[in-house]
Each structure stands twice: as structure tokens, then as C-alpha cells.
N, C-alpha and C positions, 0 to 999 in steps of 0.2 A: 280500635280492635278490628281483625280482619272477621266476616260475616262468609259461613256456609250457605249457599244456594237456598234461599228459602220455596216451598213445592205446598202450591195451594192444594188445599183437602177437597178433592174431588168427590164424584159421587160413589159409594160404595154398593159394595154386591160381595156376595158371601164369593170365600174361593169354593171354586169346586170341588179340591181334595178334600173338603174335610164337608162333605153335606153327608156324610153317612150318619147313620142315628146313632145316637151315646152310646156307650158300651159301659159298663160298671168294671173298674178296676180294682181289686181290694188287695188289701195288704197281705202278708204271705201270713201263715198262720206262726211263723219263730215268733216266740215268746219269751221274754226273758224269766230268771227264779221269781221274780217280786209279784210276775204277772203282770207285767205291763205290754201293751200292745199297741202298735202303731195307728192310725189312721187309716182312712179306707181314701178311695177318690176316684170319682168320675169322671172320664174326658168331656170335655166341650164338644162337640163336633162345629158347634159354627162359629169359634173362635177361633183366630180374629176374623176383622171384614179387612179387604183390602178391595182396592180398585179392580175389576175384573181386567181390565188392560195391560197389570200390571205383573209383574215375573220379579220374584226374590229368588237369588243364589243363595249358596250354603249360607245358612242363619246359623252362625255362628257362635253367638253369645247373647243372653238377656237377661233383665237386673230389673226389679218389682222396687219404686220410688215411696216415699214416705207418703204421699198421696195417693199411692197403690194407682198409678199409672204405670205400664209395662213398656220397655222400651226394649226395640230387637235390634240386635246386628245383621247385617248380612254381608253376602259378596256377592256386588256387581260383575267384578273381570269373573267372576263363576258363571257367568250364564254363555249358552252355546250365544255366539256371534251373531248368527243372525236370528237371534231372539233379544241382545243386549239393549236396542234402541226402546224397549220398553222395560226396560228395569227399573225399579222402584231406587228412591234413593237410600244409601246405605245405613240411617238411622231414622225408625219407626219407632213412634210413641205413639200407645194405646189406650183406651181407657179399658175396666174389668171386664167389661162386656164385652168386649172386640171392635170399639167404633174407634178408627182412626183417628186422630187430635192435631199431630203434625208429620213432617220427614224433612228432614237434611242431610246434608255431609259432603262429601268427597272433596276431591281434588282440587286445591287451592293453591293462588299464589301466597297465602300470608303464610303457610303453617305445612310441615309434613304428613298429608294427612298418607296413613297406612298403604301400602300396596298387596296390601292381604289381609282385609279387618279380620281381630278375633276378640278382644274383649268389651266389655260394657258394662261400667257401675255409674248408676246414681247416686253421689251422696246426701246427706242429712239438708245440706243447705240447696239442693234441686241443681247442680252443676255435676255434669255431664263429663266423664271420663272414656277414654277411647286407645285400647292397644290393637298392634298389629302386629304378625309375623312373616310380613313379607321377605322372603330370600330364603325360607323352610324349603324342603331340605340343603338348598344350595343354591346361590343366587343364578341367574339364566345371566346367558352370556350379557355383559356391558351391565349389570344391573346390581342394585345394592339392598341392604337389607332395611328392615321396619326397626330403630334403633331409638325410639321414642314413646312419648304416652303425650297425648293431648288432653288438654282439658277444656269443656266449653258451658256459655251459659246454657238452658233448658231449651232457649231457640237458636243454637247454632252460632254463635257468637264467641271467637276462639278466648280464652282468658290467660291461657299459661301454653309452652310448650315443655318437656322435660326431654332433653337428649336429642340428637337430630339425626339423621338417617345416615347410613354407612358410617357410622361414627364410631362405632363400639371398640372398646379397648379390652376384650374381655371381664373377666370376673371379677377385678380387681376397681375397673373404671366406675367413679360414684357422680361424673356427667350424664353419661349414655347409658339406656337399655340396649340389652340383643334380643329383638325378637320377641317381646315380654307377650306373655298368654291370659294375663288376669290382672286385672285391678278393685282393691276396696280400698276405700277410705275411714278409719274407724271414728264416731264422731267423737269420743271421750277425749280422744287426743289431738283430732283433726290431723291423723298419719294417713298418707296414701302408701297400703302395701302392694306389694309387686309383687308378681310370682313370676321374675324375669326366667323366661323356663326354655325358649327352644334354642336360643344360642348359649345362653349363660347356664348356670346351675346354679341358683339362689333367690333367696327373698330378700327383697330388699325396700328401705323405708325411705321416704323424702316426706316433707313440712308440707302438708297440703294447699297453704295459702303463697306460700316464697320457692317450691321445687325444692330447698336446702336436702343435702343429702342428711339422713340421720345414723345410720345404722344396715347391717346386711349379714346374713349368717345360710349358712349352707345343709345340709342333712345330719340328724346330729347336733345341729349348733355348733359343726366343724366351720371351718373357714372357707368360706367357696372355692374351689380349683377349676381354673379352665380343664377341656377335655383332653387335651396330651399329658395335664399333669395326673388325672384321675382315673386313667383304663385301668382295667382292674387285670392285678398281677395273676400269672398261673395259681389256679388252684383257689383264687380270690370266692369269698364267700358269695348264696347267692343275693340276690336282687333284696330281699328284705333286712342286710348285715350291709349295705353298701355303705362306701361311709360316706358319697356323696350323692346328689342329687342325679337324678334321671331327667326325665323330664319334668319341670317344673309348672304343671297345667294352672293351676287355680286356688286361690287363697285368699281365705275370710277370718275375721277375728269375732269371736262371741263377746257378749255384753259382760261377761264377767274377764274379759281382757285375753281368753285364751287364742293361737293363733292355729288356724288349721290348714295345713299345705297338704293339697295332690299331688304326690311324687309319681304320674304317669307311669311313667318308663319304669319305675321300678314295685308297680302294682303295689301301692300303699299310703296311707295317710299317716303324716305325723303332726303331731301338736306341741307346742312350745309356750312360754311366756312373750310376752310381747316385746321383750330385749332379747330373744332367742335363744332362751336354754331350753335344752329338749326337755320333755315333757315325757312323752309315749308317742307309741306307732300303732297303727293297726292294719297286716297287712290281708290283703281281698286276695278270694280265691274264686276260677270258677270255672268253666267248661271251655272257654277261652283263655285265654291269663290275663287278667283283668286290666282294666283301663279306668281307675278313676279321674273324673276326668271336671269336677266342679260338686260345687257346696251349697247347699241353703239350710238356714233355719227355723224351726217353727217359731210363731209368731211371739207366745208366750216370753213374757218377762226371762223367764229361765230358761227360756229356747230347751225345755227338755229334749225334742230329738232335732237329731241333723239328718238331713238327705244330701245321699253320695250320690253323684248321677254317674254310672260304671258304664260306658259308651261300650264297651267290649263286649257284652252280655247284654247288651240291651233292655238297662233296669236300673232303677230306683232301688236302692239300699236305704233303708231306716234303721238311724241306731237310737237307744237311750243316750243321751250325751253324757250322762253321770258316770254309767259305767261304759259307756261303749259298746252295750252289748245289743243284737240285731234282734226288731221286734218287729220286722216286715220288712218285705219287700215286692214293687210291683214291674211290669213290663214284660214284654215280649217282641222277639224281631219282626217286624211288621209293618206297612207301609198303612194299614187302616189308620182311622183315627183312636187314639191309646196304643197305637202299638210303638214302636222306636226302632231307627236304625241309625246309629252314629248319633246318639242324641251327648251333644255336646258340655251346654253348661245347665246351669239350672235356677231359678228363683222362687221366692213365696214372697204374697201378700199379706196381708195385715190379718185376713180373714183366714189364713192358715192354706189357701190353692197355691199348687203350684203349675210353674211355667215353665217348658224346657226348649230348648233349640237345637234343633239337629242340623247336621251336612252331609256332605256326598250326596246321600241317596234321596233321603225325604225332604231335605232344605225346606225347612217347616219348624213356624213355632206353632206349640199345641198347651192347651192350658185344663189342669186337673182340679176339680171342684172337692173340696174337702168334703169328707162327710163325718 
């Protein structure tokens, strides 16, 4: 097997950005008929630790492990040039508290690894998944796109590759991803889903132990269409009647087998069976036009609520998962600590906190204490 750069655990020191004192963040006062009310939660301020030496790019994506270690994405080519010689390497594992454990990643002779990290799931069995969308919005001259999903053990040790770079055949092709923006693997069935989202328009399944293709289904549970076949005609309904897929950010399956995809670009979540017959949608509304943009669920057996993280709005959405209906929400635009700008994906621990990741602006994970 080919081995990622392993990076000895240095001494730590709190980051700077985040020594301000906690802030209490409570959940919005929506309440559903039944009277159910979400969760409240407080920021960390001194979560994580990281080497004071050290400078993370846009943190892109993060994924809370069966052992409630926390592990971060980022991007290295993000950081201004002549700052890049200290960049942290592009996969951080944490423990709850914020004390650093390991980092790996990048650029390899064995394996594609990403030219624009963006996703990060841990599965049930501690191996380590990894997408990217390099070539978003358009490849730079001589250059090609992120056309794959890796998989590794817990230290960096590549195990599988799915699809290879500049490969993609569109919507149709069940070798290659285009572009893919999320990965879960559900453990009931041992499926890695795809929310192949910024060149394709679809979700799609492979056998998480052999890569096999299994299955792929589009908005709707229509049939994926590349983007020439799918502009939407004069007069075409709006964004929430599309019959395809927008952007395809993020997608997680719940323990009773349901499937939930962020349709970014078309401000809406829909949910499915796990063969992809639709389900329902539920589309976000809000002072920007919404961007959901990733999933987590509480920890409970019934994962009664789900958190939308709405990167547009800069906020947490909590729903009742039964009925879908919103029993809080927290966030505001902000560079403090608890505040969000461009916060990206989202995950929870065992103990019910969650963890978010932001880009552009804050390129920061920050982590909310349940209360």
C-alpha cells in the first residue's frame, strides 16, 4: 500500500483566533405543535489546539469518528504563498478536547490524491474517506479535475482508489466521479454514498469494501442528466420543481435507512429510500437564498433532529426529523468565536456537540457544546 507523509505531533498552543471567551449560543425559540424544542449550545473558544507555527486553509469538511475523534479537512494551495511553507498537513485528527492526535495527506505518487480537498467521512470501521473538487468552476489552463474518492486506513495508508482524475464521463459513467463534494458510508449495508455534486448532478452508490458500482439516481429519483441535457426550458419551473439536481453538496443516510441530499444550487433538501425513490423535500428560505450546504444527526438512537448547516445565512437549522418541522436555529455572520462565515459541512459526537467547518473567510473549525 502506498503511505501519506506521516507528520510527528508537535507541541501545541491554543490558536489565537479563537482565545476569546465562550459566548452562549441557544437555539431559536421555533417550536413545533407537539412542543418540541431543539437543543441549546455553547461555543469552545479554545477548541482545537494546533501548533502555533502552523496555518490551515479553507477547512473544508469534518466528520465526528465512532470514537468521537474529530477529523478536519483543509486546503493547503488556499493559503497566501508566502505563508504556504507552514501549512499544516491536509488531514487533522483530534481528540474532544482539541489536543491534536495525528495529520497526514497530500500529494502522492501511489494515489490521486485531491487538487481541491472538500469532503471527509470516517466510517464505522475507522477508515478514512476523502473527495475533492478540483477543476470547480472550470479547470485553469493545462489542468484537470478531482474525478475520484479515496479511501484510507486511520494513519494515512491509501486502501482503495474509486475513479481517477480527468476521467469523468459525465452523469451516465459508474467508473469516475466529477468533482464529488461528500462522502458517507452507511454501516447497515457497508455502501459508500456520493453526493457526486459539482460536475455531475447525482448520488451515487459503490460496495464500500470492492469500489463495485451499485446504483445512482438524480432529484426526484429522475435519472441523472448531464448539464446540456438539463437547462431548464423558457418558462421552466422555479428552483424547488426542478426536476434535476443543482448542486449536489452533501449526503448522509439515517439509521432507519433514510437518505438525505443537499441540493445546494437549488436551496433544498430532499430525502429518499435508500434504492432512491423520492421521498419528500424540504425547501430553505431566507434573507439570502439559501445554501444548504451538509448534515449531522443527533446522537440518539432515533436521531430525532437533523442539523442543516445553511452556509448562506450563516446558521444552523434544527429540525424534528419525524416531521421535518424547525425547532431551532442558531448562528450569526461573524468572525468571533460562535459566529460563521461560509461555514461549510457539519458533524456531531456521541455526546450530542457539534463541529463545523468553514472557508473563505474564517478557515476554521469551531466546535459547540451541547447543553
Amino acid at each position: 500500500m502506498a503511505t501519506a507523509k506521516q507528520i510527528q505531533r508537535p507541541g501545541l498552543v491554543l490558536v489565537s483566533a479563537i482565545l476569546t471567551a465562550a459566548s452562549l449560543i441557544s437555539a431559536a425559540s421555533a417550536q413545533s405543535d407537539a412542543g418540541t424544542r431543539g437543543p441549546t449550545f455553547e461555543v469552545d473558544p479554545t477548541w482545537p489546539v494546533i501548533p502555533d507555527d502552523w496555518v490551515l486553509g479553507e477547512v473544508t469538511s469534518i466528520a465526528a469518528a465512532a470514537d468521537n475523534h474529530i477529523w478536519v479537512l483543509h486546503r493547503p494551495r488556499s493559503i497566501p504563498e508566502d505563508q504556504r511553507a507552514r501549512s499544516a498537513p491536509p488531514v487533522l485528527e483530534f481528540d474532544t478536547n482539541g489536543r491534536l492526535l495525528a495529520s497526514w495527506g497530500g500529494p502522492h505518487d501511489g494515489y490521486d490524491w485531491p487538487e481541491r480537498e472538500h469532503g471527509i467521512w470516517v466510517d464505522a470501521q475507522g477508515y478514512v474517506w476523502i473527495s475533492g473538487n478540483g477543476g470547480w468552476p472550470r479547470p485553469a489552463a493545462g489542468g484537470s479535475t478531482d474525478d475520484m474518492i479515496l479511501k484510507f486506513t486511520h494513519n494515512g495508508e491509501l486502501v482503495m482508489q474509486i475513479g481517477k482524475r480527468g476521467a469523468a464521463q459525465g452523469n451516465t459513467d459508474t467508473d469516475n466521479l466529477h468533482q464529488p463534494a461528500d462522502v458517507f458510508v452507511h454501516e447497515a449495508t457497508n455502501e459508500l454514498y456520493v453526493a457526486d455534486g459539482y460536475g455531475n448532478q447525482r448520488v451515487i452508490v459503490f460496495d464500500a469494501n470492492s469500489g463495485a458500482f451499485k446504483r445512482m439516481w438524480g432529484a426526484f429519483g429522475n435519472a441523472p442528466l448531464d448539464a446540456e441535457n438539463n437547462a431548464p426550458a423558457p418558462g421552466a419551473p422555479q428552483p424547488a420543481a426542478a426536476p434535476q439536481f443543482g448542486l449536489v453538496h452533501a449526503v448522509k443516510v439515517s439509521n432507519d435507512g433514510i437518505v438525505y441530499v443537499a441540493d445546494r444550487g437549488n436551496q433544498r433538501v430532499q430525502w429518499f429510500t435508500a434504492e432512491g425513490e423520492y421521498l419528500s423535500q424540504l425547501v430553505i428560505e431566507g434573507d439570502e437564498p439559501a445554501a444548504p450546504a451538509g448534515f449531522a444527526f443527533s446522537p440518539d438512537p432515533q436521531q430525532q433532529f437533523i442539523y442543516i448547516m445553511e452556509s448562506a445565512n450563516a446558521r444552523v437549522l434544527v429540525y424534528d426529523r419525524s416531521s421535518m418541522t424547525q425547532v431551532g436555529s442558531f448562528g450569526s455572520r461573524s468572525a468571533e468565536p460562535g459566529g460563521m462565515d461560509i461555514a461549510h459541512h457539519i458533524a456531531v459526537d456521541s455526546q450530542g456537540n457539534l463541529y463545523t467547518a468553514e472557508i473563505v473567510n474564517n478557515r476554521r473549525a469551531q466546535k459547540f457544546v451541547a447543553h
